[in-house]
C-alpha positions in Angstrom: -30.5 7.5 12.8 -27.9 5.2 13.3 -24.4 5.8 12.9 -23.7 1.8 13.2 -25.5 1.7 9.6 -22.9 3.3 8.2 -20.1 1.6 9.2 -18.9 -1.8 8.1 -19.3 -5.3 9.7 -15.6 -6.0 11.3 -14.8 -9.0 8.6 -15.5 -6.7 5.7 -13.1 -4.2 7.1 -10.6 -7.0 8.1 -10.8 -8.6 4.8 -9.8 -5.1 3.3 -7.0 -4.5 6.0 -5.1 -7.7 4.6 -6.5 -7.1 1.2 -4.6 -3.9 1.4 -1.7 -5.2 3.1 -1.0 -8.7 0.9 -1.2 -6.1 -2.3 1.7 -3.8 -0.6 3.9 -6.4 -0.3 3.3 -7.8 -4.0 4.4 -4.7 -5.0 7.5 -3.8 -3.0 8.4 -7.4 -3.7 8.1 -7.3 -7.7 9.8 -3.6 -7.3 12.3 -5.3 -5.8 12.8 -7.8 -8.4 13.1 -5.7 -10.9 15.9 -2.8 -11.7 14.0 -0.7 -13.9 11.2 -0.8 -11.6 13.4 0.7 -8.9 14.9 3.6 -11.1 11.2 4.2 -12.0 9.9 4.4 -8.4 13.2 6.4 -7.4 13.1 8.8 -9.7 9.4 9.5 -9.3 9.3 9.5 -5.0 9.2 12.8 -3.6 12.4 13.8 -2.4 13.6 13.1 1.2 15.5 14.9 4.2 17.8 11.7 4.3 18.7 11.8 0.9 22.3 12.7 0.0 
């Protein structure tokens, strides 16, 4: 048995890597964009040691 049958051909993974990474930055953009968004997103983040 080979373990190579379970893994993924190196484009599929790549094409998920910037799959992945395109939708991250659609989102912090558009959360950016939009106010409520923010307050939304802040207000639902677990809190952090560098918050005041």
């Amino acid at each position: 048995m080979s373990i190579s049958k379970y893994i993924p051909p190196l484009d599929k993974v790549s094409q998920e890597v910037i799959a992945v990474l395109i939708a991250t930055v659609v989102a912090a953009w558009v959360i950016s964009q939009h106010p409520r968004l923010q307050k939304l997103v802040r207000g639902n983040s677990v809190p952090s040691p560098l918050d005041y």
